[in-house]
C-alpha positions as CSV (number, residue, x, y, z in Angstrom):
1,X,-16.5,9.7,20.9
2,X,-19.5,9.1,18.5
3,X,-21.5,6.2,21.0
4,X,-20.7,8.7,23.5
5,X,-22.3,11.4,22.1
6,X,-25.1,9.3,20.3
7,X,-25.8,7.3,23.9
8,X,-25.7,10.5,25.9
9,X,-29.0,11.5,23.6
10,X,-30.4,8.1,23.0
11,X,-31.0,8.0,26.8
12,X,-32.7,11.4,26.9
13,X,-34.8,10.6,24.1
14,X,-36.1,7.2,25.6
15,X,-37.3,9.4,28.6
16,X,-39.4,11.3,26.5
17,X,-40.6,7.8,24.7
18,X,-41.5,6.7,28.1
19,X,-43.6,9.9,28.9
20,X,-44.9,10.0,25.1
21,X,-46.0,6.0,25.6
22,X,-48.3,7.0,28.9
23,X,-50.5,9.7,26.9
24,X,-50.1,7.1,24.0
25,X,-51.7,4.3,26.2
26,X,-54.0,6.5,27.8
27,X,-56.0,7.4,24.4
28,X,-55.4,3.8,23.2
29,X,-56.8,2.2,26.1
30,X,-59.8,5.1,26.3
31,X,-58.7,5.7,30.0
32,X,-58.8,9.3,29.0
33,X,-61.1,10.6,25.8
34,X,-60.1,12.8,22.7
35,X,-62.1,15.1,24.6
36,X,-60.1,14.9,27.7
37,X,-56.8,15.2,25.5
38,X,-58.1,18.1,23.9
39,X,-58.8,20.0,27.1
40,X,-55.4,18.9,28.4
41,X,-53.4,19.9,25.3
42,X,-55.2,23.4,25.3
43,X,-54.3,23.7,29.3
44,X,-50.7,23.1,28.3
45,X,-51.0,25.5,25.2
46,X,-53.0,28.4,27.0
47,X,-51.9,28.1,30.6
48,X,-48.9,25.6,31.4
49,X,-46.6,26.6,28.5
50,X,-47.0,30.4,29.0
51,X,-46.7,30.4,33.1
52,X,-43.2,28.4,32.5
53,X,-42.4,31.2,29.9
54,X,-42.6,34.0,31.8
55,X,-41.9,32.5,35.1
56,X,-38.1,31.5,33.9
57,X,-37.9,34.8,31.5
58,X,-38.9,37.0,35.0
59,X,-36.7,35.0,37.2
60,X,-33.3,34.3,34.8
61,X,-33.4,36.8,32.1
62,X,-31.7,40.1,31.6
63,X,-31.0,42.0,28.6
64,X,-27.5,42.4,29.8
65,X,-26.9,38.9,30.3
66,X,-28.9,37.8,27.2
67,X,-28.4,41.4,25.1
68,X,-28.5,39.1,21.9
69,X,-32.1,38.3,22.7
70,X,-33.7,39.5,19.5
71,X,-31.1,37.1,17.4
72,X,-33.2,34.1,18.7
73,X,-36.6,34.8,16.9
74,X,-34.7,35.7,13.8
75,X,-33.2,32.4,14.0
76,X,-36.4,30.7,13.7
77,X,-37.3,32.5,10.5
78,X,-34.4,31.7,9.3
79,X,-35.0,27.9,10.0
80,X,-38.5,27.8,8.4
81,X,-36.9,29.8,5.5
82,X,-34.1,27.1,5.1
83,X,-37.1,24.8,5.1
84,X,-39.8,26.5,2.6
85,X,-36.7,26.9,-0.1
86,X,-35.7,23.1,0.3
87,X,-39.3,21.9,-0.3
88,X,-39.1,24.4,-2.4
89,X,-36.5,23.1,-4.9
90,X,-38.1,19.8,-4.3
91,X,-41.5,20.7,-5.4
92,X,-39.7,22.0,-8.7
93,X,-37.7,18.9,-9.4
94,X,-40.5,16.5,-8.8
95,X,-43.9,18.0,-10.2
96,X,-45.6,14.9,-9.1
97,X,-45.7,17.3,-5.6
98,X,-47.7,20.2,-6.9
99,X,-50.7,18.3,-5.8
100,X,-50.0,18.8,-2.4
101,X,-47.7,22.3,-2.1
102,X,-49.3,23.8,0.7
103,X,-48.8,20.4,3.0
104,X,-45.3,19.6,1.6
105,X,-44.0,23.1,2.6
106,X,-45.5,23.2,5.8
107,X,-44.2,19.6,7.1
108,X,-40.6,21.2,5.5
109,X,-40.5,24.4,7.0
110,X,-42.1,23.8,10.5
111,X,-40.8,21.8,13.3
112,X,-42.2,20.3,17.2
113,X,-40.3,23.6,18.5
114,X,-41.3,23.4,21.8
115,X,-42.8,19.6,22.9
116,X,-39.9,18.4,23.0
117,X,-36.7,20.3,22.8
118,X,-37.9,21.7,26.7
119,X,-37.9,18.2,27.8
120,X,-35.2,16.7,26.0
121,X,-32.8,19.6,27.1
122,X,-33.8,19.0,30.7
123,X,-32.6,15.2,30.0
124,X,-29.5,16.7,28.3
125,X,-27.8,19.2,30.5
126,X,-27.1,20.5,33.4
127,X,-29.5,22.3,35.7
128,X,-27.4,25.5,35.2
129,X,-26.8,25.6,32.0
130,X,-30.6,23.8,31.3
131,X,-32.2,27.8,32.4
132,X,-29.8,29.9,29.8
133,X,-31.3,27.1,27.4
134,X,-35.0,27.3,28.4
135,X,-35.1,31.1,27.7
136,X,-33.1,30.7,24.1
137,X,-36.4,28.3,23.3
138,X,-38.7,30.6,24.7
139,X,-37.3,33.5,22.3
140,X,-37.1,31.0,19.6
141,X,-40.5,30.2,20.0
142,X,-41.5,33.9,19.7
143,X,-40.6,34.0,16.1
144,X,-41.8,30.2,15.3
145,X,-45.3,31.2,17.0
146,X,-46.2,34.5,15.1
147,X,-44.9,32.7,11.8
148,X,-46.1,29.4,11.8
149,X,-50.0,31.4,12.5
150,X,-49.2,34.2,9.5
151,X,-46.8,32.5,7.0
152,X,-47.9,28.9,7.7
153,X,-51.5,29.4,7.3
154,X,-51.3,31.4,3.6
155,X,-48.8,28.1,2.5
156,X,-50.7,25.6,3.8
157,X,-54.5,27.3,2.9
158,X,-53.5,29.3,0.1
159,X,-52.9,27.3,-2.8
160,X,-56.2,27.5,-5.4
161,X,-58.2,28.9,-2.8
162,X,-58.9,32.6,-1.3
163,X,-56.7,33.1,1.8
164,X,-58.3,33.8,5.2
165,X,-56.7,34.3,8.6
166,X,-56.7,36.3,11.3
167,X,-53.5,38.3,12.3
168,X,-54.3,38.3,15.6
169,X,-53.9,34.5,16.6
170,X,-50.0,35.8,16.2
171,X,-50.4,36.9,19.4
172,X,-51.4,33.5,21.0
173,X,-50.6,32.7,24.8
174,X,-47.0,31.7,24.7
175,X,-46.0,34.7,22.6
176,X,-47.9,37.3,24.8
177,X,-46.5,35.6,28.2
178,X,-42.9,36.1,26.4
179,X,-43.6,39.8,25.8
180,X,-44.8,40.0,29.0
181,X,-42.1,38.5,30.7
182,X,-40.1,41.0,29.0
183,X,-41.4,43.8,29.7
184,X,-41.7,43.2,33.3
185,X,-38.3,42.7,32.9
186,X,-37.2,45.6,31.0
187,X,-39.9,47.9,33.2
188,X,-38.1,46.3,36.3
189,X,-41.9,45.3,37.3
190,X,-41.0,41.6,38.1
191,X,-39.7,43.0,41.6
192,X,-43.2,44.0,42.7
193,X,-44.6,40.1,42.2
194,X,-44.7,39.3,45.4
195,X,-43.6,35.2,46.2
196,X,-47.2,34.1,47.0
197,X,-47.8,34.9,43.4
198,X,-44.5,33.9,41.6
199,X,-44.3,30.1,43.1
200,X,-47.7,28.8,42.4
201,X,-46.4,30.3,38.9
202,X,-43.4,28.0,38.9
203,X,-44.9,25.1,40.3
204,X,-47.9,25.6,37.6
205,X,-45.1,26.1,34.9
206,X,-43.3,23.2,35.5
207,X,-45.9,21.1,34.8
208,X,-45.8,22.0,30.8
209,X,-42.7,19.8,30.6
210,X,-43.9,16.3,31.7
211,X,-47.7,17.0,30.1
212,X,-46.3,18.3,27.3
213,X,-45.0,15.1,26.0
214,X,-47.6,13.2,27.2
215,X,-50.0,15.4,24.9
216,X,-47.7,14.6,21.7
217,X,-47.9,11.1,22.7
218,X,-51.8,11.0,22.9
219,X,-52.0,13.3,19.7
220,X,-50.2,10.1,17.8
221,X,-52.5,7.9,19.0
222,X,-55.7,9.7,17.8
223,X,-53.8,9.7,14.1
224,X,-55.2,8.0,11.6
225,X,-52.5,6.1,9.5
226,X,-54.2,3.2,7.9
227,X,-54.5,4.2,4.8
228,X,-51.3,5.4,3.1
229,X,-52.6,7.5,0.1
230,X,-49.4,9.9,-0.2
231,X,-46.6,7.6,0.2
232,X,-44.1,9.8,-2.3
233,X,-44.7,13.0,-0.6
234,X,-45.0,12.1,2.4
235,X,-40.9,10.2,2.1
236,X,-40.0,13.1,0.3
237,X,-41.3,15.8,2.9
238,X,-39.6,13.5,5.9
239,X,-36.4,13.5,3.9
240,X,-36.2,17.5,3.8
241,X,-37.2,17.5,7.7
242,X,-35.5,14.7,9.2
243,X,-32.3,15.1,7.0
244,X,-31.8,18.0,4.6
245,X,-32.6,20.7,7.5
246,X,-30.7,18.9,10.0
247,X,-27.7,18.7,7.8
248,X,-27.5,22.2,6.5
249,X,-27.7,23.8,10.1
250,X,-24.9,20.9,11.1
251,X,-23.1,22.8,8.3
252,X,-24.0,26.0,9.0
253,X,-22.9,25.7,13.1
254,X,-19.6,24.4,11.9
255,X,-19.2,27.3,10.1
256,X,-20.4,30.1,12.1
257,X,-19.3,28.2,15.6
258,X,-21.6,30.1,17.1
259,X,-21.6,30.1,21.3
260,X,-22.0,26.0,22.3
261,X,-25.6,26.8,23.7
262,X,-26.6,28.6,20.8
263,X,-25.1,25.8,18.5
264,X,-27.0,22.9,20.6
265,X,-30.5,25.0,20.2
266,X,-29.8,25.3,16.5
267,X,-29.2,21.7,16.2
268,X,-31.8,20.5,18.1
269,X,-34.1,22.5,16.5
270,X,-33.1,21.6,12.8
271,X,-33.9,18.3,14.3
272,X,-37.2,18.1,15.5
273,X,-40.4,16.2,13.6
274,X,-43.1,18.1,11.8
275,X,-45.1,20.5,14.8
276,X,-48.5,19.1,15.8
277,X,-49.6,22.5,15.4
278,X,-49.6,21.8,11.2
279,X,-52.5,19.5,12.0
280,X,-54.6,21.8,14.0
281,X,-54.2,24.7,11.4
282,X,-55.3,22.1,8.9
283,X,-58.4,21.1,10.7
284,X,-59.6,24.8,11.5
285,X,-58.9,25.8,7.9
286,X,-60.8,22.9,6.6
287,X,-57.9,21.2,4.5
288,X,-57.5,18.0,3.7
289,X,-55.2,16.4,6.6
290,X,-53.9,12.9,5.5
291,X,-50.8,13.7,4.6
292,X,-49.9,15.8,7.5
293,X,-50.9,13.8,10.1
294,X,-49.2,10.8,8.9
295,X,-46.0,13.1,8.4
296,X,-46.7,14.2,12.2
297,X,-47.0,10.3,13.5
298,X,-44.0,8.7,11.2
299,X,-41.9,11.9,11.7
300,X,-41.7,11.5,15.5
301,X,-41.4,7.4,15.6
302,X,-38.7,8.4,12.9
303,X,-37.1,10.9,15.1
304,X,-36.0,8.5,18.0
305,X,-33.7,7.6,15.4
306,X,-32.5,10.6,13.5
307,X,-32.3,13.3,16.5
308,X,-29.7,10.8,18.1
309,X,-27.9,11.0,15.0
310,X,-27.4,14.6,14.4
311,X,-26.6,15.5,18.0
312,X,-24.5,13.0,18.3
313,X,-22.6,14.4,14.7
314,X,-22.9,17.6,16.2
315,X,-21.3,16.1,19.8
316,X,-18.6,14.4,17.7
317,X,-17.4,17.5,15.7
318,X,-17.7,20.3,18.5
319,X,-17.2,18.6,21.3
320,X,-20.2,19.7,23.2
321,X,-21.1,16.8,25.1
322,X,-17.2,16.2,26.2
């Protein structure tokens, strides 16, 4: 039952490898600049991302259907909680990490929560089941957006230094496309979009996926990882991602048995690498970004691994992939 569940993923993951390799190459072999990358990852950020958001929220979502909707963001918090108070405890058992706090935290408490769980679950599941999953990330991703650009900032900037950020880059494209979508939806607006507007939507929004990955993939390659300067921190802060998160939510969906949807999201979730977005927040708030971007490359080539293992666990003791 566990190779079951462990091959089931392995063979989702390597599609994403695959993808991931081709924006990899692509930098590496200068067939497409960091210029060109940047352009690309901000099309997938601002435009891509949020037309697949609130094309699949205005086409599949209902608050009857989904009337638990408001759990979902509260369930991110909740996972970057989980992850500030392990790295927490960690920093306080092993002063030697004081000296980098603000980058420890923020590898622990925020994940890739987009990148690749809307990829990998289209690899995972079934088409039906595959758009009930899409909008649980989208509403995820509504909490993990306005926290990771208000909490994550002031604990990765605010250590020693006076804290500056703006409130409103809470409200970035993906999380105004979600409340959009929403409140079409709630208004009952979405039936006045007529279909010469709502398919080149789709077909715009289904791009995200595929480019997505390829963006994460080109990201790694522009990473500097030469020079290893914080080889303790940077084990210890891929232990609390890659395994301490991953095993209390293993626990904690045991416990709660949540709906098998709900469970998998959780899961996959508590699995993810460090979020690229860690490195751009660095860079725009002029911190020092070695131990983060190493974190962000060695926590995805170590995810290929680790993700495998957890869902499969999780496969094993549920029975979700039965």
């Amino acid at each position: 039952m566990i190779f079951h569940s462990f091959f089931t993923t392995c063979q989702a993951i390597l599609e994403l490898v695959i993808l991931g390799a081709v924006g990899f190459f692509l930098i590496r072999g200068k067939i497409v600049s960091e210029e060109g990358l940047n352009t690309l990852s901000e099309l997938v950020i601002g435009l891509f991302l949020p037309l697949l958001m609130f094309s699949e929220i205005a086409a599949r979502f209902s608050f009857r259907q989904f009337s638990d909707w408001w759990v979902f963001p509260l369930l991110s918090v909740l996972m970057t909680a989980v992850g500030y108070l392990l790295g927490l405890l960690l920093v306080g058992l092993d002063r030697s990490l004081i000296q980098q706090e603000g980058p420890f935290l923020g590898i622990a408490m925020f994940q890739n929560s987009g990148y690749l769980p809307l990829p990998l679950v289209a690899s995972l599941l079934a088409p039906g089941a595959v758009s009930d999953m899409f909008i649980y990330i989208f509403l995820f991703l509504l909490g993990f957006n306005m926290t990771i650009f208000s909490f994550g900032v002031f604990v990765l900037s605010c250590k020693g230094r006076a804290c500056s950020f703006d409130y409103k880059d809470m409200f970035n494209a993906p999380v105004i496309a979600t409340l959009l979508a929403l409140a079409a939806v709630f208004f009952g607006w979405t039936r006045f979009i007529p279909p010469f507007v709502s398919k080149p939507v789709e077909m715009m929004g289904r791009c995200a996926i595929p480019l997505s990955i390829i963006v994460v993939g080109g990201n790694l390659a522009l990473i500097r990882i030469r020079s290893l300067k914080h080889v303790r921190p940077l084990v210890l802060s891929l232990i609390v991602k890659l395994l301490f998160v991953p095993l209390v939510f293993l626990v904690f969906v045991l416990l709660v048995k949540p709906k098998p949807l709900v469970g998998l999201l959780l899961m996959l979730q508590a699995c993810m690498p460090p979020a690229a977005l860690l490195s751009v927040i660095a860079k725009n708030q002029k911190l020092e970004e070695g131990l983060i971007n190493q974190a962000i490359f060695y926590g995805h080539v170590a995810s290929i691994f680790t993700i495998p293992l957890f869902l499969g666990l999780y496969g094993v003791f549920s029975g979700f992939f039965n």
